[in-house]
PyMOL Python script that loads the backbone (N, CA, C, O; Angstrom):
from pymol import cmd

cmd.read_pdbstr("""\
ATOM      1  N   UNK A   1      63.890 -27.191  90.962  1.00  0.00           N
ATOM      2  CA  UNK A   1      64.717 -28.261  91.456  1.00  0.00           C
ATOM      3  C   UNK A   1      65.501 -28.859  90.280  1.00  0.00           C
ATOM      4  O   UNK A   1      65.001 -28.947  89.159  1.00  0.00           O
ATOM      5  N   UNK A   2      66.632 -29.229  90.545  1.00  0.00           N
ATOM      6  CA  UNK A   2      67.225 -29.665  89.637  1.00  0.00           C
ATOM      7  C   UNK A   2      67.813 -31.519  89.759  1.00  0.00           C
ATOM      8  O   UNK A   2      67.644 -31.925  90.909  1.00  0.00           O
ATOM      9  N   UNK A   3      68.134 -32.087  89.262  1.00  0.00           N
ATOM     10  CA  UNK A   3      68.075 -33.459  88.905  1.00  0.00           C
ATOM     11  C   UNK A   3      69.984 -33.893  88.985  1.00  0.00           C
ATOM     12  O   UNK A   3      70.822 -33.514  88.167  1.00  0.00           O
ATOM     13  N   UNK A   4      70.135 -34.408  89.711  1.00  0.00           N
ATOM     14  CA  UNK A   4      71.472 -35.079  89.541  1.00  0.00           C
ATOM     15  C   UNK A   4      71.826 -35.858  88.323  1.00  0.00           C
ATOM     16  O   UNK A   4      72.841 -36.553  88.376  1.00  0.00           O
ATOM     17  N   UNK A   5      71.191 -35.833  87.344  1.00  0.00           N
ATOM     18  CA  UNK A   5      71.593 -37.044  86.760  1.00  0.00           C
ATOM     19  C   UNK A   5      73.031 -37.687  86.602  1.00  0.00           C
ATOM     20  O   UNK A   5      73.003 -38.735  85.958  1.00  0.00           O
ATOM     21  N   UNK A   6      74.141 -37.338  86.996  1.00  0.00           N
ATOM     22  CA  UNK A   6      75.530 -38.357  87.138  1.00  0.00           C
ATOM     23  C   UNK A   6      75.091 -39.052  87.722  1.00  0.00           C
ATOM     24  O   UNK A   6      75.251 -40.092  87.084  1.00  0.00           O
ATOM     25  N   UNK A   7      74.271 -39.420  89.117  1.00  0.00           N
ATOM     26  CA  UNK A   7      74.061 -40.118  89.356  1.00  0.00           C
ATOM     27  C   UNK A   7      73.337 -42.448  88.730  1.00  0.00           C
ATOM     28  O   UNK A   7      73.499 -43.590  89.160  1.00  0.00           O
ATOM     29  N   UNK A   8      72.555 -41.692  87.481  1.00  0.00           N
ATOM     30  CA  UNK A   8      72.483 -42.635  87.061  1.00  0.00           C
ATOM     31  C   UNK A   8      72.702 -42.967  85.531  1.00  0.00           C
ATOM     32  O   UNK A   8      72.068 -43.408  84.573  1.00  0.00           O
ATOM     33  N   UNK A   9      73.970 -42.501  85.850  1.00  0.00           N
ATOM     34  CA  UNK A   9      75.040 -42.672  84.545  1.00  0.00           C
ATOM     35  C   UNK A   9      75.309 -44.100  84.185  1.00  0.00           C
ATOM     36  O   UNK A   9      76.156 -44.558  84.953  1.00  0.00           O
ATOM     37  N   UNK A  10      74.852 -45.080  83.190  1.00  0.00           N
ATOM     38  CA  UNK A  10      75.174 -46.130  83.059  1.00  0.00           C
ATOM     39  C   UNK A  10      73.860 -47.063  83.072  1.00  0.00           C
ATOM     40  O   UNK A  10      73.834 -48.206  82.618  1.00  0.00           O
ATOM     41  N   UNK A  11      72.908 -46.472  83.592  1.00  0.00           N
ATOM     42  CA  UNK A  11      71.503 -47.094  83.711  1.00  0.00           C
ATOM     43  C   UNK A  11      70.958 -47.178  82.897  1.00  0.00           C
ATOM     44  O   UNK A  11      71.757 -46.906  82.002  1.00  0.00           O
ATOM     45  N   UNK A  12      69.398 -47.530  82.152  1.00  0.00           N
ATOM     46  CA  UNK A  12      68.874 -47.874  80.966  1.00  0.00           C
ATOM     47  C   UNK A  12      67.656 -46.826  81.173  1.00  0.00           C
ATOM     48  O   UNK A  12      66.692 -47.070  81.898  1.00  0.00           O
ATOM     49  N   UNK A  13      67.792 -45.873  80.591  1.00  0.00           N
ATOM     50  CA  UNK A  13      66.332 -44.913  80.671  1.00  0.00           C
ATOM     51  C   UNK A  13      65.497 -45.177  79.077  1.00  0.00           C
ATOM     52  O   UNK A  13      65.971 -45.646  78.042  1.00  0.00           O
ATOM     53  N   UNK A  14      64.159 -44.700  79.348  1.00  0.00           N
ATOM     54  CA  UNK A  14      63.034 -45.064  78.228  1.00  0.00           C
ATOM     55  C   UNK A  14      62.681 -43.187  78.668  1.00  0.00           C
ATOM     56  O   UNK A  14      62.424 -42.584  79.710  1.00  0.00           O
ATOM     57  N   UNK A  15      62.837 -42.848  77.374  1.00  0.00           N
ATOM     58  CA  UNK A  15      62.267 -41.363  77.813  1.00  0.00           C
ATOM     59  C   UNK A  15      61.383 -41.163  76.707  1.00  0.00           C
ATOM     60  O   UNK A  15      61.580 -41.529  75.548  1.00  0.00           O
ATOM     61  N   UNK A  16      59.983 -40.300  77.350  1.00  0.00           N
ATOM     62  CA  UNK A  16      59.318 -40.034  76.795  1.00  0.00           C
ATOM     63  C   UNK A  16      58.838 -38.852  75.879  1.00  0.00           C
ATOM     64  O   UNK A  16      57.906 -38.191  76.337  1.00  0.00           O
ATOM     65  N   UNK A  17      59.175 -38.606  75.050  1.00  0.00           N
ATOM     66  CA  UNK A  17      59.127 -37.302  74.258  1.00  0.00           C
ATOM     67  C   UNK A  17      58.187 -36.548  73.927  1.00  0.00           C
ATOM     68  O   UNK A  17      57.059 -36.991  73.711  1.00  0.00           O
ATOM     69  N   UNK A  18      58.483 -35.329  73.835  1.00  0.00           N
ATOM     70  CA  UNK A  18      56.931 -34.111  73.549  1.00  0.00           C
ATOM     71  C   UNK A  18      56.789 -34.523  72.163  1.00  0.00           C
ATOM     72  O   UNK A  18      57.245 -35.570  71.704  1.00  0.00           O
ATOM     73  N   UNK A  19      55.977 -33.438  71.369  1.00  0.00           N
ATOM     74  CA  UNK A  19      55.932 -33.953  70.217  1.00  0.00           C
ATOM     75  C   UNK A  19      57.228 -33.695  69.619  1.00  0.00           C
ATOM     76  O   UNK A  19      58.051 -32.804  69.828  1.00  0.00           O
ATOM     77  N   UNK A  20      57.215 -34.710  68.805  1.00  0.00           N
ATOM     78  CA  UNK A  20      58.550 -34.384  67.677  1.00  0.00           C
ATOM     79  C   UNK A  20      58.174 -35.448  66.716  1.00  0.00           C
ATOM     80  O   UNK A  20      57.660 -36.511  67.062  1.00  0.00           O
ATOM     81  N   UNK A  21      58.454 -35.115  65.482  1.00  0.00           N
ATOM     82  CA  UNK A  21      57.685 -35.822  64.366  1.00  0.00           C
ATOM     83  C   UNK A  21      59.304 -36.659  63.420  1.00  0.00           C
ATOM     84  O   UNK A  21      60.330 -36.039  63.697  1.00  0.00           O
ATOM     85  N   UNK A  22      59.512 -37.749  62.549  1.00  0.00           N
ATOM     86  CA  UNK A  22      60.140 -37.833  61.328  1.00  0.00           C
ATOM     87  C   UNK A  22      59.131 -38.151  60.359  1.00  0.00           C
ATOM     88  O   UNK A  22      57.924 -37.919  60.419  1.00  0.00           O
ATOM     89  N   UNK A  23      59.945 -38.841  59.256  1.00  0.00           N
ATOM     90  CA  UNK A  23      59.918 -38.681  58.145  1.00  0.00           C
ATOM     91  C   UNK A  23      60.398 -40.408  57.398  1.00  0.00           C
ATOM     92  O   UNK A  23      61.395 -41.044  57.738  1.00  0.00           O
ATOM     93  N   UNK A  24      59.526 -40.780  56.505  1.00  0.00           N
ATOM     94  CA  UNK A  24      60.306 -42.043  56.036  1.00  0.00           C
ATOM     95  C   UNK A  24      59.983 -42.199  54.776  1.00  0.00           C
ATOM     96  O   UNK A  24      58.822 -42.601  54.703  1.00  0.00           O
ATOM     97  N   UNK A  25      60.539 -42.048  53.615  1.00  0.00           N
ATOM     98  CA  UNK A  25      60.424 -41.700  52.349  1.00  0.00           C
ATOM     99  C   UNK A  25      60.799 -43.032  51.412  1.00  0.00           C
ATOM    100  O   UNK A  25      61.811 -43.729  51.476  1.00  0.00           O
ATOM    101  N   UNK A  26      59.567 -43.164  50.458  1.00  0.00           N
ATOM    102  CA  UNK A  26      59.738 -44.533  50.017  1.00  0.00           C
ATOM    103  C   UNK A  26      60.605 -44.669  49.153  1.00  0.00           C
ATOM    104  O   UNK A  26      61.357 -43.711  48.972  1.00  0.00           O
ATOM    105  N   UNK A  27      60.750 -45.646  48.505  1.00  0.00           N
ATOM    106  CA  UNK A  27      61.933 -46.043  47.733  1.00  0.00           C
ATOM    107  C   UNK A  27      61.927 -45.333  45.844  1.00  0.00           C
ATOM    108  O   UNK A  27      62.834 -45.198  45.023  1.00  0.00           O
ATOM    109  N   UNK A  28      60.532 -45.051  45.805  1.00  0.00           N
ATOM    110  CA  UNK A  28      60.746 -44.309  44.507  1.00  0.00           C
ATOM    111  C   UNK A  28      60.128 -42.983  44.655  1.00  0.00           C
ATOM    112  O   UNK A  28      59.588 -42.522  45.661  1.00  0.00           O
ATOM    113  N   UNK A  29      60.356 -42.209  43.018  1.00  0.00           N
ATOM    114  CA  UNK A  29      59.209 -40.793  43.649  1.00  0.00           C
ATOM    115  C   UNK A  29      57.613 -40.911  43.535  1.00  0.00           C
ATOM    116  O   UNK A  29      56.962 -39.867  43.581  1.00  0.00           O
ATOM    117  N   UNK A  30      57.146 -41.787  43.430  1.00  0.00           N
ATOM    118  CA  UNK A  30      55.944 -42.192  43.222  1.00  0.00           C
ATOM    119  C   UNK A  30      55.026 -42.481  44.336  1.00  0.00           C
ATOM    120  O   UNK A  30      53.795 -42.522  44.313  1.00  0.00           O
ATOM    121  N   UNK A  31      56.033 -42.721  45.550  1.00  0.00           N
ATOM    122  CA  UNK A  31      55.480 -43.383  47.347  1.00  0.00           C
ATOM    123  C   UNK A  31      55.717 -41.586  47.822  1.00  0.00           C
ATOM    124  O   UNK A  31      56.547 -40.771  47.420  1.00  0.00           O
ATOM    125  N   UNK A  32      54.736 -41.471  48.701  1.00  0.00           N
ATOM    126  CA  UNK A  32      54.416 -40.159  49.375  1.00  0.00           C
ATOM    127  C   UNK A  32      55.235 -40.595  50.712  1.00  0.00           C
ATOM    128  O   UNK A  32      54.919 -41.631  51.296  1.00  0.00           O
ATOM    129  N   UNK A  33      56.514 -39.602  51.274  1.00  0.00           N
ATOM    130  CA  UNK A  33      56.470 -39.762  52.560  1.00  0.00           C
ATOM    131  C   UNK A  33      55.671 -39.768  53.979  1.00  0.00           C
ATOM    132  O   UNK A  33      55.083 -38.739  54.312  1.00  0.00           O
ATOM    133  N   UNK A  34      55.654 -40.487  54.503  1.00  0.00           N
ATOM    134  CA  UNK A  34      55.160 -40.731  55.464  1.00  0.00           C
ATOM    135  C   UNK A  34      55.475 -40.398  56.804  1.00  0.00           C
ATOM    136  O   UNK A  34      56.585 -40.757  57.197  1.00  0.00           O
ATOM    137  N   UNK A  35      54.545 -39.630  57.796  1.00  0.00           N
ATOM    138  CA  UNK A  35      55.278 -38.847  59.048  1.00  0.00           C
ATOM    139  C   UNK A  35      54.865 -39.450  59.868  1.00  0.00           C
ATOM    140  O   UNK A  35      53.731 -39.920  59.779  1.00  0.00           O
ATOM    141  N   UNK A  36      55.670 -39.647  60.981  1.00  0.00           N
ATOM    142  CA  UNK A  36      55.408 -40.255  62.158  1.00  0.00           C
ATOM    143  C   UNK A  36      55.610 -39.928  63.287  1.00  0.00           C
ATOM    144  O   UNK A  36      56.557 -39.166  63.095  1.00  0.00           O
ATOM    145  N   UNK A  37      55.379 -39.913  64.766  1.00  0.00           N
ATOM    146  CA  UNK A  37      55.332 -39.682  65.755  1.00  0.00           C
ATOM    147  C   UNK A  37      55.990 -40.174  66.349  1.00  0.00           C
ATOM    148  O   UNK A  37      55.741 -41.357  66.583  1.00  0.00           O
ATOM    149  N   UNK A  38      57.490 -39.415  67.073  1.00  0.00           N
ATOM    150  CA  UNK A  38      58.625 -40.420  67.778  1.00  0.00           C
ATOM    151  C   UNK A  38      57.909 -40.107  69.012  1.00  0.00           C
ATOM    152  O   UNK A  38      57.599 -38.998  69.449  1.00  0.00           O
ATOM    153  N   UNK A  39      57.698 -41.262  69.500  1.00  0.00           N
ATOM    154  CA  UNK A  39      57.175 -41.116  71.321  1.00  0.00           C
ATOM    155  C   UNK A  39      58.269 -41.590  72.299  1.00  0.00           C
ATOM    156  O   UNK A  39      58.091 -41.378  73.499  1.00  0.00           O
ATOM    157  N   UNK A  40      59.325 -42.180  71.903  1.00  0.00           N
ATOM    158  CA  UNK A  40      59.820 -42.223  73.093  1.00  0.00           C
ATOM    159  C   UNK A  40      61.624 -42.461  72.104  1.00  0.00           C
ATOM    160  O   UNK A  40      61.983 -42.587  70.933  1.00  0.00           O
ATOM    161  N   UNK A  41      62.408 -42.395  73.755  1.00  0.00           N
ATOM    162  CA  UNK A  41      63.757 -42.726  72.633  1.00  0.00           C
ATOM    163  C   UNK A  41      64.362 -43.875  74.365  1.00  0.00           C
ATOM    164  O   UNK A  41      63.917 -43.683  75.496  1.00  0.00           O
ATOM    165  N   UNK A  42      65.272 -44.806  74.029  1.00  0.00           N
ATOM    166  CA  UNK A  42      65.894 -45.525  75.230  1.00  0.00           C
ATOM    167  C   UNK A  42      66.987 -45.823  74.993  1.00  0.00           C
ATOM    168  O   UNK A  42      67.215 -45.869  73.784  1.00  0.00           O
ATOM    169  N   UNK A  43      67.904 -46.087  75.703  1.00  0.00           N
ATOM    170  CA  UNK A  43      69.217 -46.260  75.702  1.00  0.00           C
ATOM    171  C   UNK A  43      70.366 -45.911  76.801  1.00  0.00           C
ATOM    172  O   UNK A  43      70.243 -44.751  77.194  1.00  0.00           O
ATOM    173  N   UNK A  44      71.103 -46.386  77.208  1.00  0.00           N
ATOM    174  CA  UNK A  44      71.557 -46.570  78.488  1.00  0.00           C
ATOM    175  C   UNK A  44      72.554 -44.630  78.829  1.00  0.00           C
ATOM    176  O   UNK A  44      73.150 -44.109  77.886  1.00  0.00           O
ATOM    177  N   UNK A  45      72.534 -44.345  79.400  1.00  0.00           N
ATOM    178  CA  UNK A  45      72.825 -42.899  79.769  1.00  0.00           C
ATOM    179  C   UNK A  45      74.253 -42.482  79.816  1.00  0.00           C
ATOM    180  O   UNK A  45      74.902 -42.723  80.834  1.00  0.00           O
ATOM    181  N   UNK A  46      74.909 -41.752  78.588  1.00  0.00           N
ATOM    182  CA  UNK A  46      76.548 -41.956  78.930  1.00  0.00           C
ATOM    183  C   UNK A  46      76.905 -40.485  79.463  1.00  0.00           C
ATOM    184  O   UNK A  46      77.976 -40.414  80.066  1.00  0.00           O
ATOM    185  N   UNK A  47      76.193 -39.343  79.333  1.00  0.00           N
ATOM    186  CA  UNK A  47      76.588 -38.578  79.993  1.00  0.00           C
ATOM    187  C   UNK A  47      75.376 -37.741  80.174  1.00  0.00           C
ATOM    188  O   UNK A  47      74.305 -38.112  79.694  1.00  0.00           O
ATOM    189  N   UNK A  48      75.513 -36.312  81.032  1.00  0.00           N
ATOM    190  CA  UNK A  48      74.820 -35.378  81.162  1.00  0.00           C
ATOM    191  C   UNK A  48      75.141 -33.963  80.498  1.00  0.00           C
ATOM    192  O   UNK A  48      76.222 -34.114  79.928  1.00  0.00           O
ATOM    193  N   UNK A  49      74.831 -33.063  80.371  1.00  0.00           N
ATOM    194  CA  UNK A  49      75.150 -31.773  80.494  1.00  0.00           C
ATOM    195  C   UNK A  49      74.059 -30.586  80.554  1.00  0.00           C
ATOM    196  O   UNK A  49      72.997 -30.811  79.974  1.00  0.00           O
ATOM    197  N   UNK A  50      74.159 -29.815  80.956  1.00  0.00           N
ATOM    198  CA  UNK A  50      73.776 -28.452  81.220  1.00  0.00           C
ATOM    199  C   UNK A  50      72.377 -28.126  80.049  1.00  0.00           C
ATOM    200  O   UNK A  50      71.406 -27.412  80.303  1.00  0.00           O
ATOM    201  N   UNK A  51      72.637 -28.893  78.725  1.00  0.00           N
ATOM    202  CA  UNK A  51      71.277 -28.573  77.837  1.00  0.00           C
ATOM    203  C   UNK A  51      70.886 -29.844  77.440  1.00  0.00           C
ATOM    204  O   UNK A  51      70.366 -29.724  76.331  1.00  0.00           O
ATOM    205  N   UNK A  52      70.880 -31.150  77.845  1.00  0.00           N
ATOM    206  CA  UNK A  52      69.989 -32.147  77.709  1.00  0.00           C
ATOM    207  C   UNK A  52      71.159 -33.750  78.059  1.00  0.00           C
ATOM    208  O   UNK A  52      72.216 -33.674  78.686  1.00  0.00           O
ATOM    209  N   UNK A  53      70.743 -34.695  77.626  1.00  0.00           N
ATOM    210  CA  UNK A  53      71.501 -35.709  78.224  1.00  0.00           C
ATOM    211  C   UNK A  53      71.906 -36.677  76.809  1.00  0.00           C
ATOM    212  O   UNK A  53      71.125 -36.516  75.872  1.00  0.00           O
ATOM    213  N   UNK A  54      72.843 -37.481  76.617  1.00  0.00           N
ATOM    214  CA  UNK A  54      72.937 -38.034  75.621  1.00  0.00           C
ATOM    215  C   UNK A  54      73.349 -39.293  75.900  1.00  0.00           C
ATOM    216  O   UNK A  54      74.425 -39.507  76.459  1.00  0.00           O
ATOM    217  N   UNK A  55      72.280 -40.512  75.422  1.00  0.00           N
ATOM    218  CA  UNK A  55      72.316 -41.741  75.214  1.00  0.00           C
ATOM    219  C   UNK A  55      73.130 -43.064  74.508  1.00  0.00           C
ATOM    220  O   UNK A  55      73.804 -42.707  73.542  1.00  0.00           O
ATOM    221  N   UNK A  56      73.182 -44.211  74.742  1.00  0.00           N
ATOM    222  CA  UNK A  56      73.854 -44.706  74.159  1.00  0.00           C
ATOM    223  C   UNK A  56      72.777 -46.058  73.566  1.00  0.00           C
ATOM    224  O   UNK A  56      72.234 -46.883  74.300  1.00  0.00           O
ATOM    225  N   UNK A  57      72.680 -45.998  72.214  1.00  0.00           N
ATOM    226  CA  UNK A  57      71.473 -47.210  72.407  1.00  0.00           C
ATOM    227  C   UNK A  57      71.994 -48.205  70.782  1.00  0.00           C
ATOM    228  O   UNK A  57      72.775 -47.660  70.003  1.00  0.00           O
ATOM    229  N   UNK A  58      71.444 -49.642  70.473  1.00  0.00           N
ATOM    230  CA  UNK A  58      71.510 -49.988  68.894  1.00  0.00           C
ATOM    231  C   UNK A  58      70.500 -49.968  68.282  1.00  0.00           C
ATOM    232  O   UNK A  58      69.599 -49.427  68.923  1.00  0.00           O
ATOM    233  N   UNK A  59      70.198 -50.333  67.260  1.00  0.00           N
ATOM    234  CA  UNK A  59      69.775 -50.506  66.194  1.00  0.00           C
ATOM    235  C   UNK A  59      70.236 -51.293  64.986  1.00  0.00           C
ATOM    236  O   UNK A  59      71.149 -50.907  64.257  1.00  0.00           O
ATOM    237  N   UNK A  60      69.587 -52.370  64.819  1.00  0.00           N
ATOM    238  CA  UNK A  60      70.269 -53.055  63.422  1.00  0.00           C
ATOM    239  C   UNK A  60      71.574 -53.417  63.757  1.00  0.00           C
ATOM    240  O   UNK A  60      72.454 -53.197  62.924  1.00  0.00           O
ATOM    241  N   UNK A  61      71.860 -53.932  64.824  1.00  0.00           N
ATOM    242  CA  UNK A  61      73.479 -54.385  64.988  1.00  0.00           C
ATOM    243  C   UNK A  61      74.743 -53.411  64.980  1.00  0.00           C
ATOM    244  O   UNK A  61      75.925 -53.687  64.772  1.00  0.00           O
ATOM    245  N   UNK A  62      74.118 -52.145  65.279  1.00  0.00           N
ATOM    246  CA  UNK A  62      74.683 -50.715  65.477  1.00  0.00           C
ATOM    247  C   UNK A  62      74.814 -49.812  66.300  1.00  0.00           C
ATOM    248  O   UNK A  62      73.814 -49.099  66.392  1.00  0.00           O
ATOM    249  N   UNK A  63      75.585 -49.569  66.894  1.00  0.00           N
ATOM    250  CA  UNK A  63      75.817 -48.550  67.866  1.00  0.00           C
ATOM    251  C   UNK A  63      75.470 -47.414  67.901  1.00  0.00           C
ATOM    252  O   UNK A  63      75.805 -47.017  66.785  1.00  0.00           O
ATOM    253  N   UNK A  64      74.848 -46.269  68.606  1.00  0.00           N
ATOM    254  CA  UNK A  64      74.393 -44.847  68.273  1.00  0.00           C
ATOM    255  C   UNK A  64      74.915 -44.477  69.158  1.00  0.00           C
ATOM    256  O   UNK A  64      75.397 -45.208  70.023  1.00  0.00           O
ATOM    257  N   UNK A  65      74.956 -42.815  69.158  1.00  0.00           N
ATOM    258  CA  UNK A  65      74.874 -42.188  70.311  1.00  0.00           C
ATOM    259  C   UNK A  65      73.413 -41.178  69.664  1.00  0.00           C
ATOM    260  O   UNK A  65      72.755 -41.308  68.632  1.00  0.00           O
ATOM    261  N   UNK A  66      73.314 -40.146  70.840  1.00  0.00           N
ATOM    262  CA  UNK A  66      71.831 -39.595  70.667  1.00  0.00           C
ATOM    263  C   UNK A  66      71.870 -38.406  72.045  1.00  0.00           C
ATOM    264  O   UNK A  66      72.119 -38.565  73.240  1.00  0.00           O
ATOM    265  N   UNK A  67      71.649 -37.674  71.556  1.00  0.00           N
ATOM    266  CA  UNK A  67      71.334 -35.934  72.070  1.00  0.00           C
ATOM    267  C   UNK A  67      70.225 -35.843  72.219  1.00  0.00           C
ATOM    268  O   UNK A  67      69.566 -35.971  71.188  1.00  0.00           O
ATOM    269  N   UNK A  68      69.444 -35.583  73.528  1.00  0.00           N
ATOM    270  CA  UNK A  68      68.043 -35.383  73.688  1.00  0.00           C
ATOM    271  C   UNK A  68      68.121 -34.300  74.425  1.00  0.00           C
ATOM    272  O   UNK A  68      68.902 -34.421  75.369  1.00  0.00           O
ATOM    273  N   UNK A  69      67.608 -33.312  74.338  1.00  0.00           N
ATOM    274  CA  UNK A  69      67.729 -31.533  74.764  1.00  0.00           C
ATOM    275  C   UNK A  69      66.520 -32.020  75.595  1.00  0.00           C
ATOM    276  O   UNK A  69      65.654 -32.821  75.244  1.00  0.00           O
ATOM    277  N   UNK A  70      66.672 -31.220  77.033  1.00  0.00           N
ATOM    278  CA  UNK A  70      65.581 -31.454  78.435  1.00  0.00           C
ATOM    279  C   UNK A  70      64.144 -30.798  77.272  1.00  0.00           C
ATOM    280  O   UNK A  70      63.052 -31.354  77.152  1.00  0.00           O
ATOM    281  N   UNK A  71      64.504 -29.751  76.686  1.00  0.00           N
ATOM    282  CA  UNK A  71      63.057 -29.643  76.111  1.00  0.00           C
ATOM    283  C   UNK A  71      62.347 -30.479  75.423  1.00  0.00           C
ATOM    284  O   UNK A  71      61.138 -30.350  75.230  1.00  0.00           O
ATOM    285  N   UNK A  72      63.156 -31.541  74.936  1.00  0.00           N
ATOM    286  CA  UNK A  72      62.016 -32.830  74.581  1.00  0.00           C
ATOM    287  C   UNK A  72      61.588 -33.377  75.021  1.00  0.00           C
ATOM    288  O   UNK A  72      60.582 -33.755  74.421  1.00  0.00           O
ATOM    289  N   UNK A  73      61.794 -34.014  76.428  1.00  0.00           N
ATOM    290  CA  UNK A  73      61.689 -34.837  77.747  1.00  0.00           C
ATOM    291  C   UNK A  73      60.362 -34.526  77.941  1.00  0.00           C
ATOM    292  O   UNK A  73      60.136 -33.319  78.019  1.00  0.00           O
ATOM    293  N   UNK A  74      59.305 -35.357  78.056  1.00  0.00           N
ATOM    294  CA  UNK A  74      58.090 -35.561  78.874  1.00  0.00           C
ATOM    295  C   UNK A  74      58.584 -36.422  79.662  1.00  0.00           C
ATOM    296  O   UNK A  74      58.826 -35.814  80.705  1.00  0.00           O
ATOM    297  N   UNK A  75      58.930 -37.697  79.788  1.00  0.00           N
ATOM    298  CA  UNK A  75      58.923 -38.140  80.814  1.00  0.00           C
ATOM    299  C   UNK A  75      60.450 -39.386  81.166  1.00  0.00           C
ATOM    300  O   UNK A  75      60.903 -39.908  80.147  1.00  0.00           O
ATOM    301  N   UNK A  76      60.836 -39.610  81.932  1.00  0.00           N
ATOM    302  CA  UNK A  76      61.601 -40.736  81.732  1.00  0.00           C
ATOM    303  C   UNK A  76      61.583 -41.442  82.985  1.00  0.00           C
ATOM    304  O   UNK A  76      61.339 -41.017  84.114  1.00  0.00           O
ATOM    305  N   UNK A  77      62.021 -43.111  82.408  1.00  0.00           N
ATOM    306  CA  UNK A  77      62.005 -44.207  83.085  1.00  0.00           C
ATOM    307  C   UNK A  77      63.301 -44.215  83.253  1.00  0.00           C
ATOM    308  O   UNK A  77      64.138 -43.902  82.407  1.00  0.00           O
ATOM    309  N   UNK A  78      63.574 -44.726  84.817  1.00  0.00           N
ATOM    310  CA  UNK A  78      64.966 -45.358  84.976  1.00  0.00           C
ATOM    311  C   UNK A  78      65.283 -47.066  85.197  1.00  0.00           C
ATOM    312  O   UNK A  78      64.712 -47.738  86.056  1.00  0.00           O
ATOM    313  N   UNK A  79      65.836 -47.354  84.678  1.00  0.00           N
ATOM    314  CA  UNK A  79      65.619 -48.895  84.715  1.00  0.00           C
ATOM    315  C   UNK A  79      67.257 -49.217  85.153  1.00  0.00           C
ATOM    316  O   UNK A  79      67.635 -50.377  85.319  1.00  0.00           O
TER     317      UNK A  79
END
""", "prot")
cmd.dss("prot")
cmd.show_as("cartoon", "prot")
cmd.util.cbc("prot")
cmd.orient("prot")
C-alpha cells in the first residue's frame, strides 16, 4: 500500500527514525567525540517524492530544509 502523502503537505510530522547515529566533536583535540542516537527528526512537510519526503524545520533561529529517505522512517506522527 502506498501513502498519499500530498495530502498532508503543510502539516507538522515528528518522525521516528531507525537507527542512524552522529557525531559531536569537542572543541580541542584532547575531547573524544561523542556519538549519539538521532531518534526522531520534526518539521512541517514541504514536499514528497518517490525516495523519501523532505521537511521544513528551525534550529537556533534558522531555517532548514531536511531529506529523510522512507528507509529511515520507523514511524511518524501527523500533527
Amino acid at each position: 500500500m502506498n501513502l498519499d502523502w500530498n495530502q498532508f503537505l503543510g502539516k507538522s510530522l515528528n518522525i521516528t527514525m531507525n537507527e542512524n547515529y552522529g557525531v559531536v566533536y569537542g572543541k580541542n583535540d584532547e575531547e573524544h567525540p561523542t556519538f549519539y542516537e538521532i531518534v526522531f527528526k520534526s518539521g512541517k512537510l514541504l514536499s514528497a517524492y518517490n525516495e523519501g519526503l523532505l521537511l521544513e524545520s528551525s534550529r537556533e533561529q534558522q531555517q532548514y530544509k531536511i531529506f529523510i529517505p522512507y528507509s529511515s522512517i520507523k514511524c511518524v506522527e501527523i500533527f
